[in-house]
PAVODO-496505 format. One record per atom (N, C-alpha, C): residue in three letters; x, y, z. Coordinates in steps of 0.02 Angstrom, whole numbers, plus 50000, padded with zeros to 5 digits. Example, Ala and Ser with C-alpha at 12.3 -4.5 7.8 and 13.67 -1.06 7.14 Angstrom:
BEGIN
residuo: ALA&xx: 50660&yy: 49716&zz: 50390
residuo: ALA&xx: 50615&yy: 49775&zz: 50390
residuo: ALA&xx: 50660&yy: 49835&zz: 50390
residuo: SER&xx: 50642&yy: 49888&zz: 50354
residuo: SER&xx: 50684&yy: 49947&zz: 50357
residuo: SER&xx: 50645&yy: 50002&zz: 50394
This chain:
BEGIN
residuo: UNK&xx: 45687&yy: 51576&zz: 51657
residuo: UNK&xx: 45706&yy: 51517&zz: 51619
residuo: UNK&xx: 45645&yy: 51470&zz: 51617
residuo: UNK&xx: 45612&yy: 51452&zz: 51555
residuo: UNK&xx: 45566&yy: 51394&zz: 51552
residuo: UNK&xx: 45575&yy: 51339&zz: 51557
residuo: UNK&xx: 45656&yy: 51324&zz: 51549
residuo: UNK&xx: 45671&yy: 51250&zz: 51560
residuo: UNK&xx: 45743&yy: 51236&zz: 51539
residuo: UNK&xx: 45777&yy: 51179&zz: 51558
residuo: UNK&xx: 45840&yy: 51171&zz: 51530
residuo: UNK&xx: 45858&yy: 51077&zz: 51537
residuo: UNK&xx: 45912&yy: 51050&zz: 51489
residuo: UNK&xx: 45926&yy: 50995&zz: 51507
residuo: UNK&xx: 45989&yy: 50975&zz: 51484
residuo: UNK&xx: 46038&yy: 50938&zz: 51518
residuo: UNK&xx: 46107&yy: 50912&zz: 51506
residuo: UNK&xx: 46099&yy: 50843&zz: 51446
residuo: UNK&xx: 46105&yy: 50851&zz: 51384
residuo: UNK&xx: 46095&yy: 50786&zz: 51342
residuo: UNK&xx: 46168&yy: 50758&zz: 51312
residuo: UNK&xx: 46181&yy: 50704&zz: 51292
residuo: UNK&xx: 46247&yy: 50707&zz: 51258
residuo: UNK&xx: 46208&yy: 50726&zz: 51184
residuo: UNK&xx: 46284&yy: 50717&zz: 51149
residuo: UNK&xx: 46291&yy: 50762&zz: 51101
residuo: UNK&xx: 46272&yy: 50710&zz: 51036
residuo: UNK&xx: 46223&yy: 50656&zz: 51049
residuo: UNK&xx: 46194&yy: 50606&zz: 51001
residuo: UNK&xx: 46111&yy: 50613&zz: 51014
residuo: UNK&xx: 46097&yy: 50669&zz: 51051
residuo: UNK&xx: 46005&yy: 50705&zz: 51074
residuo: UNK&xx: 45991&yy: 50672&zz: 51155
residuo: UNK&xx: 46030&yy: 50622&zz: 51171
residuo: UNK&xx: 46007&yy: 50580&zz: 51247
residuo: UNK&xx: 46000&yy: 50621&zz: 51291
residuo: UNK&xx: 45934&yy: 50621&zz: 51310
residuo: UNK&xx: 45922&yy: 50674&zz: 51365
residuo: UNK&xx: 45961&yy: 50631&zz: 51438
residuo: UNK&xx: 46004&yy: 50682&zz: 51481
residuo: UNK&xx: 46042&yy: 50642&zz: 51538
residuo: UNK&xx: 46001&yy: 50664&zz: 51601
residuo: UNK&xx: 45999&yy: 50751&zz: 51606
residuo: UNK&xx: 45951&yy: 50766&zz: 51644
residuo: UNK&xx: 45914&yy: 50829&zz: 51653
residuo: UNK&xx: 45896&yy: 50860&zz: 51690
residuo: UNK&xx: 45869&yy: 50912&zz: 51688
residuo: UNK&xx: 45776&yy: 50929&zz: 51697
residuo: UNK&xx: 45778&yy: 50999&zz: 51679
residuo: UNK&xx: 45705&yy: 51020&zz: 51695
residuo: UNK&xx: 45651&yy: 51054&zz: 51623
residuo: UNK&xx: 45612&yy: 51020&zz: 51600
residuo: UNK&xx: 45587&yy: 51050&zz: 51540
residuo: UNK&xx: 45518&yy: 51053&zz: 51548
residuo: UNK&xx: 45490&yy: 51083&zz: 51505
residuo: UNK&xx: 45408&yy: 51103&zz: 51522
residuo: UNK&xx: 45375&yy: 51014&zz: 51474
residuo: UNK&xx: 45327&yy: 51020&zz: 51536
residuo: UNK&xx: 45281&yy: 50960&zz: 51514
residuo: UNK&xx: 45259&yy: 50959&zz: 51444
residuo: UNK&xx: 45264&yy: 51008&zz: 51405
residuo: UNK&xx: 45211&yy: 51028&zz: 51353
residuo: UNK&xx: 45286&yy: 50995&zz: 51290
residuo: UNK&xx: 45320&yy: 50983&zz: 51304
residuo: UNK&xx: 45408&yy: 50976&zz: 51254
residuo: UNK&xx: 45400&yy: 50906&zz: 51253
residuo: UNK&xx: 45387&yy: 50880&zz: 51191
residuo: UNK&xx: 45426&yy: 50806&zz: 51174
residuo: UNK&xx: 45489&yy: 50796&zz: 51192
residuo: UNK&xx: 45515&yy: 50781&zz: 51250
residuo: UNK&xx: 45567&yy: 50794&zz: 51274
residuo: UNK&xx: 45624&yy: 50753&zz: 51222
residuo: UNK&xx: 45607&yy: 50685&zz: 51209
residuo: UNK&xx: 45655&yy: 50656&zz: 51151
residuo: UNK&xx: 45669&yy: 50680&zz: 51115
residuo: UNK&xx: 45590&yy: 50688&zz: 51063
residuo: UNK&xx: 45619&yy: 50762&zz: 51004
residuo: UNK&xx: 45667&yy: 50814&zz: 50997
residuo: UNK&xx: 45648&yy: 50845&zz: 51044
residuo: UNK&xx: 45661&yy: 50906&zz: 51087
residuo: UNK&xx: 45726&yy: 50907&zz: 51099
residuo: UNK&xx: 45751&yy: 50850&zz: 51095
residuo: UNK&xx: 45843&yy: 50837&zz: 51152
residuo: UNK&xx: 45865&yy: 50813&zz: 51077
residuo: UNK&xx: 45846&yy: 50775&zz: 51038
residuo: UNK&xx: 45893&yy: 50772&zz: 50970
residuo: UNK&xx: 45888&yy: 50810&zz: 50910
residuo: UNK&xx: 45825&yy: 50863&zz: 50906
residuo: UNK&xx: 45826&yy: 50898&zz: 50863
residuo: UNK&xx: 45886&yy: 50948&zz: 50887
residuo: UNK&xx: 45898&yy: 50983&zz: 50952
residuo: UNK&xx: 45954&yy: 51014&zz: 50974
residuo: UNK&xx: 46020&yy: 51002&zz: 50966
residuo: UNK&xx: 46035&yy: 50922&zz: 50989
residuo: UNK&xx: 46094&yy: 50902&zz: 50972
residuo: UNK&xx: 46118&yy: 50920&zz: 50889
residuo: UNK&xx: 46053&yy: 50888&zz: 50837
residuo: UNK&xx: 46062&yy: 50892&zz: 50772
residuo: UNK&xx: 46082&yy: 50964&zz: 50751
residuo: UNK&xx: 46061&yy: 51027&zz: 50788
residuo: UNK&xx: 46068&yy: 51081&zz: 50765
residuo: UNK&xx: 46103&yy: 51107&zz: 50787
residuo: UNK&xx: 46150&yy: 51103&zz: 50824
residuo: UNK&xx: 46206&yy: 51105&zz: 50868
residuo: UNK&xx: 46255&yy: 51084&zz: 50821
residuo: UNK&xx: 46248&yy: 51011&zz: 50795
residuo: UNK&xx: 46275&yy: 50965&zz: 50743
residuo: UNK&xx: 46285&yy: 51022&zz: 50694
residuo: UNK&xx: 46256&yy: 51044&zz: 50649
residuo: UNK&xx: 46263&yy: 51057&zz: 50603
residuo: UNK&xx: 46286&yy: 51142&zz: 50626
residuo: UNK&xx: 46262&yy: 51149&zz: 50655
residuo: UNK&xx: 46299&yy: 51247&zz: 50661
residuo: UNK&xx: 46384&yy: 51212&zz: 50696
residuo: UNK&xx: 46413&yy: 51148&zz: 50716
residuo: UNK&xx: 46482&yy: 51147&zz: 50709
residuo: UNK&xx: 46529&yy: 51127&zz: 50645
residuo: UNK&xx: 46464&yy: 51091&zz: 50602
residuo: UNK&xx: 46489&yy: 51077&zz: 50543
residuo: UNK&xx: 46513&yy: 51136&zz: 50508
residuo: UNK&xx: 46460&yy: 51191&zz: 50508
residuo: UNK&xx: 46456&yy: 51246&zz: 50480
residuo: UNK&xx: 46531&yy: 51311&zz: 50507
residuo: UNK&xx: 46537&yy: 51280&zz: 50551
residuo: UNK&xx: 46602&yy: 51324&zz: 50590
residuo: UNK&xx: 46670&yy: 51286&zz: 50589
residuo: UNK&xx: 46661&yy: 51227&zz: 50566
residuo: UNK&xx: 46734&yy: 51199&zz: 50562
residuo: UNK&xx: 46768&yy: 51220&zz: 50482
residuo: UNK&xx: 46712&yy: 51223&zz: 50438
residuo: UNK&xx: 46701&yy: 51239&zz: 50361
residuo: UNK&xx: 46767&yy: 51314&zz: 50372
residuo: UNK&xx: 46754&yy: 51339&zz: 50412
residuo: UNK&xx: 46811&yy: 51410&zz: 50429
residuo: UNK&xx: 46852&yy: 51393&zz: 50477
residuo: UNK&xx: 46871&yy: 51329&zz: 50467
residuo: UNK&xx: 46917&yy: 51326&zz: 50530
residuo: UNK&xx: 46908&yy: 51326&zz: 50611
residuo: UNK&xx: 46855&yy: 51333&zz: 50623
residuo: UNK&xx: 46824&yy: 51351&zz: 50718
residuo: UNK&xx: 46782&yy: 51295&zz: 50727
residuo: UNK&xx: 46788&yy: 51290&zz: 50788
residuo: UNK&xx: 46703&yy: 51233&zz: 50811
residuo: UNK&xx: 46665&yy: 51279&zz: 50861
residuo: UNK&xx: 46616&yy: 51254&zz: 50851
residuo: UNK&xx: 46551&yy: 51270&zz: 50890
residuo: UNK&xx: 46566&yy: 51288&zz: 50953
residuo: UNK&xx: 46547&yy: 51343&zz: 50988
residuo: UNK&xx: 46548&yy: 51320&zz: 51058
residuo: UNK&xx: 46469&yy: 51310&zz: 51077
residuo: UNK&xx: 46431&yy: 51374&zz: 51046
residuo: UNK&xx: 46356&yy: 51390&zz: 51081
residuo: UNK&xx: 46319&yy: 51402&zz: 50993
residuo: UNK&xx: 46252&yy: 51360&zz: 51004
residuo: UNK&xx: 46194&yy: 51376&zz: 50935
residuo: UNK&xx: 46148&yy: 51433&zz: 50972
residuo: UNK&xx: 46114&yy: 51480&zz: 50959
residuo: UNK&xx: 46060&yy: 51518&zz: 50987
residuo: UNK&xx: 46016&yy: 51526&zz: 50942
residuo: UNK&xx: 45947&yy: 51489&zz: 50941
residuo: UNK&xx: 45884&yy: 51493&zz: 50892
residuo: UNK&xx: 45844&yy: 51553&zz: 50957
residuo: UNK&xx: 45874&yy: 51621&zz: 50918
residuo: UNK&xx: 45812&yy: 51671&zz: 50941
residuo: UNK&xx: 45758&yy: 51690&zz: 50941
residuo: UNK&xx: 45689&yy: 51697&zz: 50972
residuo: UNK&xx: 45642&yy: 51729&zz: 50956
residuo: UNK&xx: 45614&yy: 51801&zz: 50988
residuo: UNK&xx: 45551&yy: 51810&zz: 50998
residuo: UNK&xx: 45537&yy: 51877&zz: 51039
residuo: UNK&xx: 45511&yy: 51845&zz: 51109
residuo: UNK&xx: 45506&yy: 51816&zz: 51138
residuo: UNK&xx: 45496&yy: 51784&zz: 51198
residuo: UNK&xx: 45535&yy: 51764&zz: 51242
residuo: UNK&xx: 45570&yy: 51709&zz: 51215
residuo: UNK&xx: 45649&yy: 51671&zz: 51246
residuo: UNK&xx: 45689&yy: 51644&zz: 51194
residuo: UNK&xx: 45742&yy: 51606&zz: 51210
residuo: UNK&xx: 45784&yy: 51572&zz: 51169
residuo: UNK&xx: 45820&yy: 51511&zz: 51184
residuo: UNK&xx: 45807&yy: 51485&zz: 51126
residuo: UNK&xx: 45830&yy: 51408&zz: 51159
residuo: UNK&xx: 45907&yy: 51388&zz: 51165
residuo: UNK&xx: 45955&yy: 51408&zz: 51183
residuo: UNK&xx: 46027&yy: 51398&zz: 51192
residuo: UNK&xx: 46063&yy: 51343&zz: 51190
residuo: UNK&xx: 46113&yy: 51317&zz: 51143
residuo: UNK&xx: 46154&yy: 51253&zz: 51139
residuo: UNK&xx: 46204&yy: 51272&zz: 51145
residuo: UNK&xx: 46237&yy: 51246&zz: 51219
residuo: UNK&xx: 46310&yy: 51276&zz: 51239
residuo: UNK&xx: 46355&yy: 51189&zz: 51233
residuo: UNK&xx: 46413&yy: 51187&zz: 51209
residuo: UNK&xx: 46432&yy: 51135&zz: 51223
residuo: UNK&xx: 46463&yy: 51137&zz: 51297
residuo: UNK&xx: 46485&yy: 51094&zz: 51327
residuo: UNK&xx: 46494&yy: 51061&zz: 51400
residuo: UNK&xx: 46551&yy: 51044&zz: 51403
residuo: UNK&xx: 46562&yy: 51000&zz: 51356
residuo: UNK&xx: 46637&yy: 50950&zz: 51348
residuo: UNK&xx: 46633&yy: 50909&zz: 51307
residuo: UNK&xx: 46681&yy: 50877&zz: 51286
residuo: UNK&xx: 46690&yy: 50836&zz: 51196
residuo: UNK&xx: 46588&yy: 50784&zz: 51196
residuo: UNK&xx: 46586&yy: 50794&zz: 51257
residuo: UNK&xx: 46506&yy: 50725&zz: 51244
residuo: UNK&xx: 46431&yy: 50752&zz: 51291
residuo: UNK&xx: 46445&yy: 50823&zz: 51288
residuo: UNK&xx: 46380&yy: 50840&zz: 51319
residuo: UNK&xx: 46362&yy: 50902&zz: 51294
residuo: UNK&xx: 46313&yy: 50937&zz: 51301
residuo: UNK&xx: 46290&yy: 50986&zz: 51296
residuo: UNK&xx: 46234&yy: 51026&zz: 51328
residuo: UNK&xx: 46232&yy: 51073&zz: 51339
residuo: UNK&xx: 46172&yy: 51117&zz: 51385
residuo: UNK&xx: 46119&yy: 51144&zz: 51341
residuo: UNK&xx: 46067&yy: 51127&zz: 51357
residuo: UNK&xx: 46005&yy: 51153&zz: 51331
residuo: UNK&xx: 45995&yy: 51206&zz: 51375
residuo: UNK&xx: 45965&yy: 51284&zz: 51351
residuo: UNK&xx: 45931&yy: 51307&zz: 51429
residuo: UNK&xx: 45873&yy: 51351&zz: 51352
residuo: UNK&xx: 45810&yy: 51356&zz: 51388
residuo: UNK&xx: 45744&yy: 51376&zz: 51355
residuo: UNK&xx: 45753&yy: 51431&zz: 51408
residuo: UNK&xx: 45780&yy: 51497&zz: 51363
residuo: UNK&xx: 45801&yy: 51554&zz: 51423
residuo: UNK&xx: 45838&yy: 51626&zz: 51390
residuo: UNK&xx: 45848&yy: 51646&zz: 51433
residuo: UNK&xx: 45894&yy: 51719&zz: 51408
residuo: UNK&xx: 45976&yy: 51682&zz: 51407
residuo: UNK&xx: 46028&yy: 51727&zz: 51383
residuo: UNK&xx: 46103&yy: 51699&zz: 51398
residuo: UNK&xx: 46113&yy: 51716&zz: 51474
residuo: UNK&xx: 46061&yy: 51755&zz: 51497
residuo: UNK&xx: 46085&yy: 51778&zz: 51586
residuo: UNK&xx: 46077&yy: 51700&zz: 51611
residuo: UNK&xx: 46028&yy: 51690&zz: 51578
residuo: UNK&xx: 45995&yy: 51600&zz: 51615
residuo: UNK&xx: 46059&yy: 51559&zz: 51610
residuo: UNK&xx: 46071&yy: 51561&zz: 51557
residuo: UNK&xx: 46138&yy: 51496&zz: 51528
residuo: UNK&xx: 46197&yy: 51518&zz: 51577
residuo: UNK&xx: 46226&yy: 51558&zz: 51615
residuo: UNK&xx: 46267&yy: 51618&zz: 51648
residuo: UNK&xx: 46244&yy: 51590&zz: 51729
residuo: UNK&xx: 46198&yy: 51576&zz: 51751
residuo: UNK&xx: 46147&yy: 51566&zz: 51831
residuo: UNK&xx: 46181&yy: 51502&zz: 51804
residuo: UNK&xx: 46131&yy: 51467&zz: 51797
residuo: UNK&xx: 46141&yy: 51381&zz: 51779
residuo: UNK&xx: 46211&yy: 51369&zz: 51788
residuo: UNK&xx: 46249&yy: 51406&zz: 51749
residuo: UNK&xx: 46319&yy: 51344&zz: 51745
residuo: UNK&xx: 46369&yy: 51382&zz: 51804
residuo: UNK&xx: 46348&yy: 51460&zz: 51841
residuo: UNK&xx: 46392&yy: 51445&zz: 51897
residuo: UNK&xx: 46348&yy: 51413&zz: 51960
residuo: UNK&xx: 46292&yy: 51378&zz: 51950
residuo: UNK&xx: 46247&yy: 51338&zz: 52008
residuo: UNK&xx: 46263&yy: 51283&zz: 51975
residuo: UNK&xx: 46287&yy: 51258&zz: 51930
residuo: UNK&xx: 46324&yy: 51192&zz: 51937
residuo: UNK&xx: 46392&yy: 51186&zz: 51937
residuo: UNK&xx: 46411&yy: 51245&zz: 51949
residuo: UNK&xx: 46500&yy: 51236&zz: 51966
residuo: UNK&xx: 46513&yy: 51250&zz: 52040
residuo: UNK&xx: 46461&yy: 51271&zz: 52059
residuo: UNK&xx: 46465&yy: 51270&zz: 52123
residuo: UNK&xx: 46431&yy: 51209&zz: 52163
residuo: UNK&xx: 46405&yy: 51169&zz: 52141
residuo: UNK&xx: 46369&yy: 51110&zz: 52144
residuo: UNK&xx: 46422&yy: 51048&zz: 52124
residuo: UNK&xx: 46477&yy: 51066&zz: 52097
residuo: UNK&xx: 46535&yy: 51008&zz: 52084
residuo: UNK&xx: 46586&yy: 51000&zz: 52141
């Protein structure tokens, strides 16, 4: 995993770990926005969003929603997104 962060669902980064090299502001509302719009795009059929995945050949940047006002960033595989959220359920 290269990095991950908990933002609400308006880009606010809340917390987390991201590589120095990431406009992290940018970075946290361009996600939200695209998150945004792949639920727009799924309510259009009736469903909402749960997870966006912008794939490449390297890693992938993952938008999982959380709950009605947050969302998970992880810069990673889906194994990553899978680690992360039972090390924070076990962390609750």
């Amino acid at each position: 995993m290269r990095g991950y962060a908990i933002i609400s669902k308006d880009g606010s980064f809340l917390e987390g770990d991201l590589p120095a090299s990431i406009d992290k502001d940018r970075f946290c509302i361009m996600c939200a926005a695209t998150f945004g719009a792949g639920d727009t795009a799924q309510r259009e059929i009736g469903q909402e969003a749960r997870e966006v995945i912008i794939r490449n050949g390297d890693y992938n940047i993952i938008i999982r929603a959380l709950d009605p006002k947050r969302l998970l960033l992880v810069i990673g595989t889906e194994e990553d997104v899978s680690d992360l959220l039972a090390k924070m359920g076990n962390a609750q």
